[in-house]
N, C-alpha and C positions, 0 to 999 in steps of 0.2 A: 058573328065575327069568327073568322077562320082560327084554328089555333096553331101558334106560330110555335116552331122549334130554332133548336141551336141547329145553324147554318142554311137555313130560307132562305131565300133572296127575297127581298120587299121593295116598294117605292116610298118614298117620304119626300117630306117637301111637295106637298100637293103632285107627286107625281114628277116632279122634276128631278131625280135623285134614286139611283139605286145602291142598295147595300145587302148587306148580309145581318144576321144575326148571328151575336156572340155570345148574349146572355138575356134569357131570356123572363129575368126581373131584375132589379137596380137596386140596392140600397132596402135589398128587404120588402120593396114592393113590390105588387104584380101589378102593377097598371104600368110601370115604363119597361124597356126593351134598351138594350145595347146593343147598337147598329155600327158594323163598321163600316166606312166610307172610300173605296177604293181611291174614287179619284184625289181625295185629301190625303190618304193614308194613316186618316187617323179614327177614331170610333165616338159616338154621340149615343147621349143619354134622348130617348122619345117617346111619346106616349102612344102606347099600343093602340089606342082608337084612332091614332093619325096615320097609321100606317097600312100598304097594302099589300098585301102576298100579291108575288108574282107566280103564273101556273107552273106547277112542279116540271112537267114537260120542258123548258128553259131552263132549268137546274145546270145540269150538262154544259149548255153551251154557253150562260153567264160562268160556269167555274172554267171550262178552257179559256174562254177568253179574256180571264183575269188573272192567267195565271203566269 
C-alpha cells in the first residue's frame, strides 16, 4: 500500500471518484483518511485500503484544473 500524505489526489468509489486528501487519519485512527470531494464540495470519512493514489506526475494538472 502506497503511503498517502496531506494533498494526494486519490480515486475512491471503486475508481469512479476523485479527491484529495485533507487529513490523513480520522477520529484518532489510522486506517480512515479525509477525502475532499471537488465535485460535491464537501469532504468524506474512507477507509485507506479502498483508496487509490493517483501518479504524482498528474498532481499539477488535477490542482489547475480545480482550481
Amino acid at each position: 500500500m502506497a503511503v498517502l500524505k496531506v494533498g494526494d489526489w486519490v480515486l475512491f468509489d471503486d475508481g469512479e471518484k476523485v479527491g484529495r486528501i485533507v487529513r490523513t487519519s480520522y477520529g484518532g485512527r489510522e486506517e480512515f483518511c479525509l477525502i475532499t470531494n471537488g465535485e460535491q464540495g464537501f469532504s468524506s470519512v474512507r477507509l485507506k485500503i479502498s483508496i487509490k493514489p493517483i501518479d504524482p506526475a498528474f498532481n499539477v494538472l488535477l490542482t489547475s484544473v480545480n482550481k
